[in-house]
PyMOL CGO cylinders between C-alpha atoms (Angstrom):
from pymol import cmd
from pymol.cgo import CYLINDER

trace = [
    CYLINDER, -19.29, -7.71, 30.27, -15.70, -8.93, 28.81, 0.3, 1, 1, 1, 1, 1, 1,
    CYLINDER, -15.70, -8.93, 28.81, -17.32, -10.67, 26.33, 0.3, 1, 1, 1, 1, 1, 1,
    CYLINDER, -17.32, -10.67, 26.33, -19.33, -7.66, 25.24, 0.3, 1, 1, 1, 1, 1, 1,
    CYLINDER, -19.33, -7.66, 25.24, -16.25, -5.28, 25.30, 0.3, 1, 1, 1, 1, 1, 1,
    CYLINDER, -16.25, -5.28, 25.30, -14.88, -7.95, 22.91, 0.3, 1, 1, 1, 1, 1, 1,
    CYLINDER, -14.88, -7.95, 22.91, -17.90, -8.12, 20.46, 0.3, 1, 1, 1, 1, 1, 1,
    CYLINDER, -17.90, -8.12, 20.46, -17.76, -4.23, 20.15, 0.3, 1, 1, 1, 1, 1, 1,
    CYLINDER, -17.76, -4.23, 20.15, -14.57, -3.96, 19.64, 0.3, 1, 1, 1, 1, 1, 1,
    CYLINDER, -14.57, -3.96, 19.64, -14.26, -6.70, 17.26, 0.3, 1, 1, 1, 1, 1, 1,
    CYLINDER, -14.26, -6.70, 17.26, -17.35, -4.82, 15.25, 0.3, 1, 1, 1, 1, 1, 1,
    CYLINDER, -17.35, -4.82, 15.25, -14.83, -1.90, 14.44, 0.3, 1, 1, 1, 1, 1, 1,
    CYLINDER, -14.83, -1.90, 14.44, -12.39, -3.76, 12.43, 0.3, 1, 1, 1, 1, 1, 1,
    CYLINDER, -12.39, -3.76, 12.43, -11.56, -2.05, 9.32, 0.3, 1, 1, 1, 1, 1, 1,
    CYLINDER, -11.56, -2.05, 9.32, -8.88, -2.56, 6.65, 0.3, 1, 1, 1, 1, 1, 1,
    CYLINDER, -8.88, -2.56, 6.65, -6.25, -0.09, 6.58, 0.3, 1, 1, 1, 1, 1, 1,
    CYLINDER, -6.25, -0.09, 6.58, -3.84, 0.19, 3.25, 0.3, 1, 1, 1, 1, 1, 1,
    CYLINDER, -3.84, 0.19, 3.25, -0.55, -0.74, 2.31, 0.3, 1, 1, 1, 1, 1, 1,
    CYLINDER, -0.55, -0.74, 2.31, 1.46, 0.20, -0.79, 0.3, 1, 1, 1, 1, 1, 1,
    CYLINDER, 1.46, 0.20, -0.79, 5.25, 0.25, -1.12, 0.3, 1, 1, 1, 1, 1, 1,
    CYLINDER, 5.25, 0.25, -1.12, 7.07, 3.34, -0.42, 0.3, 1, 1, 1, 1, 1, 1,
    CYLINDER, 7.07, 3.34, -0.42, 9.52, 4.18, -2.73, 0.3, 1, 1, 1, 1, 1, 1,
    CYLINDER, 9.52, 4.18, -2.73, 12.54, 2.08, -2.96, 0.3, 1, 1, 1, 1, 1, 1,
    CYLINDER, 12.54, 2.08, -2.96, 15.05, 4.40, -1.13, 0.3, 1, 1, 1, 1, 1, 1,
    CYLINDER, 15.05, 4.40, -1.13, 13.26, 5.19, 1.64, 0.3, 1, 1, 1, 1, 1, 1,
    CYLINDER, 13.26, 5.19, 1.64, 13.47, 1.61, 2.64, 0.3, 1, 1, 1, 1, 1, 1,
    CYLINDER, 13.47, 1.61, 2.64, 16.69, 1.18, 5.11, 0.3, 1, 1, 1, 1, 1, 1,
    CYLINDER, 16.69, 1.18, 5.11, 16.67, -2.22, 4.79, 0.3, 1, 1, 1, 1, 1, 1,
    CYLINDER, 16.67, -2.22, 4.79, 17.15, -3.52, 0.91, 0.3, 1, 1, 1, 1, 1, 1,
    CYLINDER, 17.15, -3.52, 0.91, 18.95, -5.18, -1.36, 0.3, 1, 1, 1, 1, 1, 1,
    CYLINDER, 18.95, -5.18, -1.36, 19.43, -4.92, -5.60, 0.3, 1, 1, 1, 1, 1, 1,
    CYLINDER, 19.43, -4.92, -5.60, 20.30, -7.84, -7.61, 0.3, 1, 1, 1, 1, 1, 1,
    CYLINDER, 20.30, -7.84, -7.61, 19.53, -8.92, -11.45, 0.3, 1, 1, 1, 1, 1, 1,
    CYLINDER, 19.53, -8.92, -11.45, 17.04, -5.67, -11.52, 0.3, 1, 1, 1, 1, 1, 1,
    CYLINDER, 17.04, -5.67, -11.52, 15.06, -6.85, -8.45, 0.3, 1, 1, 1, 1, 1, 1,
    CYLINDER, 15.06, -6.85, -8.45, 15.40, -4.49, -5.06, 0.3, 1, 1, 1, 1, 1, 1,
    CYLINDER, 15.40, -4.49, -5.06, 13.70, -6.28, -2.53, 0.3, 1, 1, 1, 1, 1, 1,
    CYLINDER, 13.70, -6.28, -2.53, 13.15, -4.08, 0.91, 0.3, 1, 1, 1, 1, 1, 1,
    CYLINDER, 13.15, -4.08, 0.91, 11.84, -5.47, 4.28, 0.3, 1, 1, 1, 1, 1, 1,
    CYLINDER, 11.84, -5.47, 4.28, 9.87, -3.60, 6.54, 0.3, 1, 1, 1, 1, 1, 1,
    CYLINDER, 9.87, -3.60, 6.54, 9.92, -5.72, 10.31, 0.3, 1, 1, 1, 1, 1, 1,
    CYLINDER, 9.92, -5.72, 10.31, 6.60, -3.97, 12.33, 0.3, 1, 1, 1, 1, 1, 1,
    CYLINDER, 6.60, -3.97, 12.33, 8.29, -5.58, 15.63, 0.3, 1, 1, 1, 1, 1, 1,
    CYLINDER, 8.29, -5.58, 15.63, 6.07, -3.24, 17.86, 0.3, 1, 1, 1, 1, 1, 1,
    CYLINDER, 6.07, -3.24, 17.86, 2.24, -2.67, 18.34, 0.3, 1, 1, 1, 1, 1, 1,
    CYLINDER, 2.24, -2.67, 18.34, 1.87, 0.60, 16.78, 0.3, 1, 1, 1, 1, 1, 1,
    CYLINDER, 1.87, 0.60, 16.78, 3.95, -0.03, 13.61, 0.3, 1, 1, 1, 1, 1, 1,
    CYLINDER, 3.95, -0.03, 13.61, 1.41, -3.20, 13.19, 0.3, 1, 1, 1, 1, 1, 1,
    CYLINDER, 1.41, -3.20, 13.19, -1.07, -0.56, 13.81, 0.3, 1, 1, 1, 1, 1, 1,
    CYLINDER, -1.07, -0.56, 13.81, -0.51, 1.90, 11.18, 0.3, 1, 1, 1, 1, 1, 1,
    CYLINDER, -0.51, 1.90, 11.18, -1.35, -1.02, 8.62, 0.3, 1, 1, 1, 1, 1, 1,
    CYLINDER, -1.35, -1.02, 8.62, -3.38, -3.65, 10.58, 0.3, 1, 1, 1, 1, 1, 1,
    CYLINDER, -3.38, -3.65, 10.58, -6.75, -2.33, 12.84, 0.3, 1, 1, 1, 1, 1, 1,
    CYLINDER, -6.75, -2.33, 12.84, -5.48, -4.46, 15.79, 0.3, 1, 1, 1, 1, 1, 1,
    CYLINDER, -5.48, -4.46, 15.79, -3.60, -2.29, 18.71, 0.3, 1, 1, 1, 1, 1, 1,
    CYLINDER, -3.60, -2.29, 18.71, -2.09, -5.24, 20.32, 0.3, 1, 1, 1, 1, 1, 1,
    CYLINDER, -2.09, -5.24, 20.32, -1.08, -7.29, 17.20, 0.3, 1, 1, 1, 1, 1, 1,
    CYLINDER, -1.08, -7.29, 17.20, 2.71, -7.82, 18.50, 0.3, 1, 1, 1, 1, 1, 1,
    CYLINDER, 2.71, -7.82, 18.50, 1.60, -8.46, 22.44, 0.3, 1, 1, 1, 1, 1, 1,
    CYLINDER, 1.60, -8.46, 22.44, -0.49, -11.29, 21.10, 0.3, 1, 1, 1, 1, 1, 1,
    CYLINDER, -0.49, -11.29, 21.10, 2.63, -13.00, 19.55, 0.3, 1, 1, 1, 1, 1, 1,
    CYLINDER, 2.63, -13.00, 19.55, 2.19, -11.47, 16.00, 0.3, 1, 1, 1, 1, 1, 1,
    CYLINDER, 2.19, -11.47, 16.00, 4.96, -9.72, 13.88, 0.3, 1, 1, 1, 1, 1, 1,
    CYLINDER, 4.96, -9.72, 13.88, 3.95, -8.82, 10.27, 0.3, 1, 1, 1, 1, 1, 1,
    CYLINDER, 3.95, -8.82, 10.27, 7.02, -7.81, 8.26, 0.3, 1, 1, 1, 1, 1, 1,
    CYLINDER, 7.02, -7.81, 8.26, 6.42, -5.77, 4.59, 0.3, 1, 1, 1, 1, 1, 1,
    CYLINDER, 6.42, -5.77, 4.59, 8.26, -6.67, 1.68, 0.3, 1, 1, 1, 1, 1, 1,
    CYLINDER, 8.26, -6.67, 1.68, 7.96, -4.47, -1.09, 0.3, 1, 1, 1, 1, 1, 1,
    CYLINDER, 7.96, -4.47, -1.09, 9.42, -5.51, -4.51, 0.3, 1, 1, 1, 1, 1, 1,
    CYLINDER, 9.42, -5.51, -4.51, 10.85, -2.91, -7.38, 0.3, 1, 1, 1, 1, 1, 1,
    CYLINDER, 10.85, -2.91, -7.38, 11.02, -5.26, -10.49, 0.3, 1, 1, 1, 1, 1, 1,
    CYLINDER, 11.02, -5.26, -10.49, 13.27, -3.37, -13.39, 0.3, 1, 1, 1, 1, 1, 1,
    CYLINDER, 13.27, -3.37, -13.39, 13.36, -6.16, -15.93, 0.3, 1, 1, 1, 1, 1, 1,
    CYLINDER, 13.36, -6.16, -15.93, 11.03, -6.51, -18.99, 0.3, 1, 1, 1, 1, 1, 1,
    CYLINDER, 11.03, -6.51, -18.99, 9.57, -9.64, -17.66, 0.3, 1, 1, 1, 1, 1, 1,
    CYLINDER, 9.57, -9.64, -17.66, 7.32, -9.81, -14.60, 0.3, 1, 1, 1, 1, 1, 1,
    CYLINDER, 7.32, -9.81, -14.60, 8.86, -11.70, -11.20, 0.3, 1, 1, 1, 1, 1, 1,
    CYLINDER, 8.86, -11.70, -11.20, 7.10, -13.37, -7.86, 0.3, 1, 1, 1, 1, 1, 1,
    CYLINDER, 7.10, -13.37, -7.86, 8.48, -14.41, -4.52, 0.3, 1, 1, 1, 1, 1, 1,
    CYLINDER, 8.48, -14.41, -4.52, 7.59, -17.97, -2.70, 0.3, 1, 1, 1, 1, 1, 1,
    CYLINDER, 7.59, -17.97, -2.70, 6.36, -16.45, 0.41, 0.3, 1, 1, 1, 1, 1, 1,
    CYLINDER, 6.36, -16.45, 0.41, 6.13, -20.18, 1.93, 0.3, 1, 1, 1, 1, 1, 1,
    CYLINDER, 6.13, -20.18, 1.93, 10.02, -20.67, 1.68, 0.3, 1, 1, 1, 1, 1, 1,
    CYLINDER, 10.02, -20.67, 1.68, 11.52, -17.36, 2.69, 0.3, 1, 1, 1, 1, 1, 1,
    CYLINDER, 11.52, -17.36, 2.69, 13.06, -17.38, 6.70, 0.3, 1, 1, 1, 1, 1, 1,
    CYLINDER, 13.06, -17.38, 6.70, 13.31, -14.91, 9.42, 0.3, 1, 1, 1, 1, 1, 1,
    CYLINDER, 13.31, -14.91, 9.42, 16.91, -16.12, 10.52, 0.3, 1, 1, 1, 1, 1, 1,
    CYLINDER, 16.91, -16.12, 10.52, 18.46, -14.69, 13.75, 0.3, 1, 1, 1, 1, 1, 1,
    CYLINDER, 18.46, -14.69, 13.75, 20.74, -15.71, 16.83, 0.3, 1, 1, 1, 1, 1, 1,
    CYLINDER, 20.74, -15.71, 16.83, 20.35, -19.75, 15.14, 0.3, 1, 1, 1, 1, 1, 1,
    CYLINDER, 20.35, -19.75, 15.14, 16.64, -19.58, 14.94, 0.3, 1, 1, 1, 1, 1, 1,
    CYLINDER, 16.64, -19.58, 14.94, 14.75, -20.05, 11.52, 0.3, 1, 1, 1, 1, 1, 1,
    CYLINDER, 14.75, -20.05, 11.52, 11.26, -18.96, 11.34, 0.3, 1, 1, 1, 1, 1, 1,
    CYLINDER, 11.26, -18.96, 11.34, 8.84, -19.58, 8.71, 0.3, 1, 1, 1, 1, 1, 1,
    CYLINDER, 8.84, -19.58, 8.71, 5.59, -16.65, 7.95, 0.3, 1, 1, 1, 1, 1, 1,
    CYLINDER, 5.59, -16.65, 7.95, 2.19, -17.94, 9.53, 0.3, 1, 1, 1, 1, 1, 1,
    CYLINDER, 2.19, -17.94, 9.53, -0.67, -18.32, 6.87, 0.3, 1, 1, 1, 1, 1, 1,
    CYLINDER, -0.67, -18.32, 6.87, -3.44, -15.24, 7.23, 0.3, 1, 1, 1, 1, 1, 1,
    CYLINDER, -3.44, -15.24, 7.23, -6.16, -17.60, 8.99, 0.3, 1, 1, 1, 1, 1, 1,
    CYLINDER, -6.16, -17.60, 8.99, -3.58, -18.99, 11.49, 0.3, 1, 1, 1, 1, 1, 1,
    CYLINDER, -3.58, -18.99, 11.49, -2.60, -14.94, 12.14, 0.3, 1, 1, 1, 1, 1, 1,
    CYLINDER, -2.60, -14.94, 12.14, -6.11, -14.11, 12.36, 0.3, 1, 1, 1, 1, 1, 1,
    CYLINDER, -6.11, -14.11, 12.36, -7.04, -16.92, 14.66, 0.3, 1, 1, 1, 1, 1, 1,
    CYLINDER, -7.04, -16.92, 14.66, -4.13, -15.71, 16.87, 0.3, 1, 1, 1, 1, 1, 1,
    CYLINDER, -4.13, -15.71, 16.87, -4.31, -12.40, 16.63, 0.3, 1, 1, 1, 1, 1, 1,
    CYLINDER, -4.31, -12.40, 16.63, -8.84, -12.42, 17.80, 0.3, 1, 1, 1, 1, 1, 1,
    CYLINDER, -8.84, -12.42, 17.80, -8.46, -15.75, 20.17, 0.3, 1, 1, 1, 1, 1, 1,
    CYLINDER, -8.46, -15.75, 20.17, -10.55, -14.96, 23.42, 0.3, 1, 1, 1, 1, 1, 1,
    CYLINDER, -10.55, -14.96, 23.42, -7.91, -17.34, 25.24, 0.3, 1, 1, 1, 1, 1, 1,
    CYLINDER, -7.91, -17.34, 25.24, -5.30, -14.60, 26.72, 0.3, 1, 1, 1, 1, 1, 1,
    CYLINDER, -5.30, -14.60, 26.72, -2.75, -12.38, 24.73, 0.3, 1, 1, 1, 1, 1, 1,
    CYLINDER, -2.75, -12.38, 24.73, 0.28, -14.69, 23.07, 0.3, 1, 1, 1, 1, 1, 1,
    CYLINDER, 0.28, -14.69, 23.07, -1.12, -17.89, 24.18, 0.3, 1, 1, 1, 1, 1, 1,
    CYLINDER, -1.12, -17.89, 24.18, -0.65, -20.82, 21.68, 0.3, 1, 1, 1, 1, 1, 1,
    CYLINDER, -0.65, -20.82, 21.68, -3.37, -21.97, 19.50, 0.3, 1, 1, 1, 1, 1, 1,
    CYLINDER, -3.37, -21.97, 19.50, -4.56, -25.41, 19.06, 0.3, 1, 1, 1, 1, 1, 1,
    CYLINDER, -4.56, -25.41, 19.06, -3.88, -27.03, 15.99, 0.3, 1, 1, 1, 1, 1, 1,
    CYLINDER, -3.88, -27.03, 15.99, -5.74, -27.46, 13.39, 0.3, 1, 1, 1, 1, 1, 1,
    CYLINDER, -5.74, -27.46, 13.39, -6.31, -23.99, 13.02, 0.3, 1, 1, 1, 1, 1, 1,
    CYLINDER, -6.31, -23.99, 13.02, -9.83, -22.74, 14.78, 0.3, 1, 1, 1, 1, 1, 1,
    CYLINDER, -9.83, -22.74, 14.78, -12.51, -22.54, 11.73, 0.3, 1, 1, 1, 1, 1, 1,
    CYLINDER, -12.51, -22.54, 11.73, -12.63, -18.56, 11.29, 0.3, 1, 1, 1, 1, 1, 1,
    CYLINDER, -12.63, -18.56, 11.29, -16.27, -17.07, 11.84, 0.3, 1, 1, 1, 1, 1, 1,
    CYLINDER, -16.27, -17.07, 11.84, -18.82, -16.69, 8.74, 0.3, 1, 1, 1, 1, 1, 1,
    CYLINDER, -18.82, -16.69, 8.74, -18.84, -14.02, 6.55, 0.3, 1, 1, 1, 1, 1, 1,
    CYLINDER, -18.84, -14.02, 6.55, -20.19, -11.02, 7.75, 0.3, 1, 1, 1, 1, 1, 1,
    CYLINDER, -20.19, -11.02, 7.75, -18.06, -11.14, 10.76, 0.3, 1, 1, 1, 1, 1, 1,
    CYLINDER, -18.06, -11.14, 10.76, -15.20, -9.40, 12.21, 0.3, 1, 1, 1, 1, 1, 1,
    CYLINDER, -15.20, -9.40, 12.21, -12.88, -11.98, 12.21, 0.3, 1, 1, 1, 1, 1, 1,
    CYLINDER, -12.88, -11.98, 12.21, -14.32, -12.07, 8.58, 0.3, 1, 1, 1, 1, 1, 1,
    CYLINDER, -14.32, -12.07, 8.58, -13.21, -9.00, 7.85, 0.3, 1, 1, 1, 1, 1, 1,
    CYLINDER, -13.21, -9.00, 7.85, -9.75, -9.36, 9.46, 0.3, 1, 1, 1, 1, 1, 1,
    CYLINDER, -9.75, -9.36, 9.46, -9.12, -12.30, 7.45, 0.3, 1, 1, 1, 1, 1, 1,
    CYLINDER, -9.12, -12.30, 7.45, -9.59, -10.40, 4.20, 0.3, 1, 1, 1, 1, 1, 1,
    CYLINDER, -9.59, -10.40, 4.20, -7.32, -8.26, 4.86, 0.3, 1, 1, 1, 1, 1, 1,
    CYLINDER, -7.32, -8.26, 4.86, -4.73, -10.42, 6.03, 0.3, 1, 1, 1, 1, 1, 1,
    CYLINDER, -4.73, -10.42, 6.03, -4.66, -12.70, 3.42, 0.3, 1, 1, 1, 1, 1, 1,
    CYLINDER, -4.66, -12.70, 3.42, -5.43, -9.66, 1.16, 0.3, 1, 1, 1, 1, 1, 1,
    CYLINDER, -5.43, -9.66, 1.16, -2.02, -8.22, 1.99, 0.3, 1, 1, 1, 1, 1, 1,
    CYLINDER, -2.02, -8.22, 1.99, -0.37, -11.46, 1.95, 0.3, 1, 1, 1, 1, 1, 1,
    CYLINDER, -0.37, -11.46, 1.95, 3.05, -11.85, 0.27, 0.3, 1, 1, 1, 1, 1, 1,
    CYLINDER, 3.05, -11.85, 0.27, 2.21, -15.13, -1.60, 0.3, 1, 1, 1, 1, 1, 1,
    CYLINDER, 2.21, -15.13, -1.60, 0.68, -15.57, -4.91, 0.3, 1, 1, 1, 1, 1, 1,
    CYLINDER, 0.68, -15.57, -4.91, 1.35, -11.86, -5.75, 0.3, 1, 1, 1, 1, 1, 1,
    CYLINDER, 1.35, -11.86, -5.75, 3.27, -11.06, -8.64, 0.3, 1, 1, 1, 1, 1, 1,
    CYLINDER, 3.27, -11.06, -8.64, 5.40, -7.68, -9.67, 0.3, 1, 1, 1, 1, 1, 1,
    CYLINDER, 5.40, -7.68, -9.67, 4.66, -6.58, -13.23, 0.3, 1, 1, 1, 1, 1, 1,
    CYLINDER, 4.66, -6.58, -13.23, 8.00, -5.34, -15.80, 0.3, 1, 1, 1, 1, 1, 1,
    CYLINDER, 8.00, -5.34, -15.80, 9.08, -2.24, -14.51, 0.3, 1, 1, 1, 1, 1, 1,
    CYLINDER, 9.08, -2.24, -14.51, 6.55, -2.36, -11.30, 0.3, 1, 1, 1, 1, 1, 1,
    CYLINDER, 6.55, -2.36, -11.30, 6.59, -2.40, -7.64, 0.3, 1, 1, 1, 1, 1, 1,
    CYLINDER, 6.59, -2.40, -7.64, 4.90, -4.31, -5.10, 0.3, 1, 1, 1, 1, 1, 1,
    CYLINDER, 4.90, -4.31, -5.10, 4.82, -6.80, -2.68, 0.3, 1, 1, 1, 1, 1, 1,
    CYLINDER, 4.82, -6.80, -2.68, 3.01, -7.67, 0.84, 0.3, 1, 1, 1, 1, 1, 1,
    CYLINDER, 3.01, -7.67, 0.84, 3.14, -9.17, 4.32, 0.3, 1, 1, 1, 1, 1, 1,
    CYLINDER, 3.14, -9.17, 4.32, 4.96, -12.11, 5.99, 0.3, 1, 1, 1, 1, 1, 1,
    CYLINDER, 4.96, -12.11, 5.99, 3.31, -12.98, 9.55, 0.3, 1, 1, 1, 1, 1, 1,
    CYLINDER, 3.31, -12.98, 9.55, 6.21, -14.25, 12.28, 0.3, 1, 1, 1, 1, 1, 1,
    CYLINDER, 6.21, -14.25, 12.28, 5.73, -15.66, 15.39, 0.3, 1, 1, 1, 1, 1, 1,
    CYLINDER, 5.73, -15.66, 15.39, 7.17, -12.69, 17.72, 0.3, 1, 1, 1, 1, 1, 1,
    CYLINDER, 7.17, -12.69, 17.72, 9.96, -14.25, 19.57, 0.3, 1, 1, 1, 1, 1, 1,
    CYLINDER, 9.96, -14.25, 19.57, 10.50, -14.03, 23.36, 0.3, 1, 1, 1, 1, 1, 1,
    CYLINDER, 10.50, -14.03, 23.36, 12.55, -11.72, 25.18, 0.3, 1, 1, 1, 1, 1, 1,
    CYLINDER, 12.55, -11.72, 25.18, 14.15, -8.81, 23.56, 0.3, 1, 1, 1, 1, 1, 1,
    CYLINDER, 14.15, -8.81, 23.56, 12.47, -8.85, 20.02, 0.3, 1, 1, 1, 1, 1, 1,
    CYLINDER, 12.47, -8.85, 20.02, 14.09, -5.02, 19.57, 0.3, 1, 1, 1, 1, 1, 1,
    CYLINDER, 14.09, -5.02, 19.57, 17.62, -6.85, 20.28, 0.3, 1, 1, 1, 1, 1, 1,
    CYLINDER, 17.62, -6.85, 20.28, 16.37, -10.34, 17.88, 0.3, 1, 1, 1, 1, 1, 1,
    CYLINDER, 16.37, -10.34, 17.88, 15.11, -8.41, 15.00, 0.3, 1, 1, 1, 1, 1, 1,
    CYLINDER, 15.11, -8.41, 15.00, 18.82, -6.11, 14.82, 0.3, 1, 1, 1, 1, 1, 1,
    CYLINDER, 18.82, -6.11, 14.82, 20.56, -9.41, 14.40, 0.3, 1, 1, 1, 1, 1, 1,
    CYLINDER, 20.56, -9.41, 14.40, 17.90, -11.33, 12.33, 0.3, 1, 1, 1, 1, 1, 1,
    CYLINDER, 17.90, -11.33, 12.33, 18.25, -11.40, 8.02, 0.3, 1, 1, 1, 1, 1, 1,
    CYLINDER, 18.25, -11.40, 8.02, 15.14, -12.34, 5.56, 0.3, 1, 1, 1, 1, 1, 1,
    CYLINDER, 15.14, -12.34, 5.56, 16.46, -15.12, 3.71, 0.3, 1, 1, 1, 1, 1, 1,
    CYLINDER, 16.46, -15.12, 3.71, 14.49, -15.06, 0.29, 0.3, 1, 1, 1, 1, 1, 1,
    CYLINDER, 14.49, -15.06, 0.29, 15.57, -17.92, -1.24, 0.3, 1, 1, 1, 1, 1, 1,
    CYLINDER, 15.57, -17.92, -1.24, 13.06, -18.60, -4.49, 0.3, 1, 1, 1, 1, 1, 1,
    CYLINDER, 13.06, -18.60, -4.49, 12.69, -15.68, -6.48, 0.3, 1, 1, 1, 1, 1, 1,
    CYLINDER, 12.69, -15.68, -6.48, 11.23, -16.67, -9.80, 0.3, 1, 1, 1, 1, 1, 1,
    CYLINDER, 11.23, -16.67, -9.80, 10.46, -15.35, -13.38, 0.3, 1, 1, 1, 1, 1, 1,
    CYLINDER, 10.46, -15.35, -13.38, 6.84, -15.24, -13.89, 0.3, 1, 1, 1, 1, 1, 1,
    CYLINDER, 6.84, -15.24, -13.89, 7.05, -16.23, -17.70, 0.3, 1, 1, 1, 1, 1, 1,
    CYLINDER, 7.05, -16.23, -17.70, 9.57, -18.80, -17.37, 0.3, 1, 1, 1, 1, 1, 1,
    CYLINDER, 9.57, -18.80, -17.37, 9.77, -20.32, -14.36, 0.3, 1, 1, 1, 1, 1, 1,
    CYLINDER, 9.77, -20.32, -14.36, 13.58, -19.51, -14.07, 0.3, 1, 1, 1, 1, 1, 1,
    CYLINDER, 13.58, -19.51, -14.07, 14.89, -18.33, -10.40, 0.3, 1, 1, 1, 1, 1, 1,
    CYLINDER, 14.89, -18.33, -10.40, 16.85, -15.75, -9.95, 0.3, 1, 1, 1, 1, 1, 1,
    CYLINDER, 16.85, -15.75, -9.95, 19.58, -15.52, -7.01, 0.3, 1, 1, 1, 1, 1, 1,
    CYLINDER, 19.58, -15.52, -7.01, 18.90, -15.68, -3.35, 0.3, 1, 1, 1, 1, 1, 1,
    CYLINDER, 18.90, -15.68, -3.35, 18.22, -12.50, -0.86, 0.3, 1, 1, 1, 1, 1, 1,
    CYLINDER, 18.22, -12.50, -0.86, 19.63, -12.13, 2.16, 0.3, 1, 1, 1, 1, 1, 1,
    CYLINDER, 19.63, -12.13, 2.16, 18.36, -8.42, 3.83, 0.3, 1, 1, 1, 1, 1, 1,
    CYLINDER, 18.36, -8.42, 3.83, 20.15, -7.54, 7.13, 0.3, 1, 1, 1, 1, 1, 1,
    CYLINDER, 20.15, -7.54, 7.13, 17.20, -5.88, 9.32, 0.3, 1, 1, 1, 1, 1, 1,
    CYLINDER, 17.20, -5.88, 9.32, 19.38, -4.27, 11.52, 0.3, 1, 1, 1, 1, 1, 1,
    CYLINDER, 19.38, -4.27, 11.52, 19.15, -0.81, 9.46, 0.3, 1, 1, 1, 1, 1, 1,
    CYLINDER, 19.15, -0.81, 9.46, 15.30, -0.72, 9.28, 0.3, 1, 1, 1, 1, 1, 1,
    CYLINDER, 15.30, -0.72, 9.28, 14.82, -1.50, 13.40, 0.3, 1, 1, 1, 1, 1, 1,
    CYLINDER, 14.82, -1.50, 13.40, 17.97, 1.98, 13.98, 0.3, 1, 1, 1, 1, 1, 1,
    CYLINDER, 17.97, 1.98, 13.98, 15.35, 3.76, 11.44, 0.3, 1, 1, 1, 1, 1, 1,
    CYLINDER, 15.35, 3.76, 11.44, 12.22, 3.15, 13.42, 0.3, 1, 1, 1, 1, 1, 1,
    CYLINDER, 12.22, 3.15, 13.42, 10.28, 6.09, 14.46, 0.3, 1, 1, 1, 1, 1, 1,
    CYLINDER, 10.28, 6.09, 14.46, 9.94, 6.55, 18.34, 0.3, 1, 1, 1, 1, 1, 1,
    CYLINDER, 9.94, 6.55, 18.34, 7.50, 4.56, 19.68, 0.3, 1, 1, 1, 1, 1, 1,
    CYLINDER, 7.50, 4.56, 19.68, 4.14, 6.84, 19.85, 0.3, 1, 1, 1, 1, 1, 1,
    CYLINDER, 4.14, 6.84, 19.85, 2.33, 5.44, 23.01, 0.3, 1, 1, 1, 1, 1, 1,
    CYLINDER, 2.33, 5.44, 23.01, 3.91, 6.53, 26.31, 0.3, 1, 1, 1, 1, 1, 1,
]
cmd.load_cgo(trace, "trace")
């Protein structure tokens, strides 16, 4: 019967969109050489919810954060999604790939229980997990790239930390350290985005 519920509601998953808000609505930003760079921490279930069809995304250990890019130079600019950090209290995290969130976020083991690695193989196409997959890696932060005088951007997937994650996220920065020129391979300088003023700004939680 559990396995059943599963199936069916595994069946349902559908992608939901994402596309950056305009840059000052975002509490927490930062402007430098024409870049703005905003971050956008969904540290509870039903902010992951409003962009992800998963209702329990940060129970089961997963914490995607939006970064939406405003590029207002003449040249086109991309972020290495591999090297940016979460960095709060001492503790550096890195994003999970989009299979390795997947796998977490539809493993049948229990609700923010490790996985084994190697990542689990994800199902064939056709399937939920499938599906889910798409959309993860569709809204992925790496490999996208913000045309002259554009905005865009996408996801990084954390680990949710233990404890207080309200309490880790107000004293946690995105550290964007490689922010490159498309056309000539050039970096530009370092972000570092204090999330403090985007948890304050969080709506109430909806679910009572």
């Amino acid at each position: 019967m559990l396995l059943l519920a599963s199936a069916t509601l595994l069946a349902g998953y559908k992608a939901r969109p994402w596309n950056p808000r305009p840059a000052e609505s975002y509490p927490a930003r930062l402007t430098s050489e024409g870049v703005t760079i905003a971050a956008d921490p969904l540290f509870r279930d039903d902010l992951a919810g409003l962009f992800f069809d998963k209702d329990d995304l940060v129970t089961r250990g997963i914490i995607p954060l939006a970064v939406a890019v405003f590029n207002d130079n003449d040249f086109p600019v991309n972020i290495d999604a591999d090297t940016v950090e979460l960095i709060s209290e001492g503790t550096r995290i890195r994003t999970m790939l989009p299979g390795e969130a997947v796998a977490r976020a539809f493993q049948k083991t229990g609700k923010g229980v490790s996985i084994p690695l190697p990542i689990p193989k994800l199902p064939s196409s056709g399937s939920s997990n499938q599906e889910a997959f798409q959309d993860f890696e569709h809204k992925f932060l790496g490999g996208k790239v913000v045309q002259p005088h554009g905005a865009g951007g996408g996801f990084l997937y954390f680990r949710a930390p233990g404890g207080d994650i309200d309490g880790f996220f107000r004293a946690a920065q995105l550290y964007i350290p490689d922010v490159s020129r498309r056309d000539d391979g050039s970096r530009l300088i370092f972000f570092e985005i204090d999330l403090k003023p985007a948890v304050v700004a969080a709506p109430p939680s909806r679910r009572k």
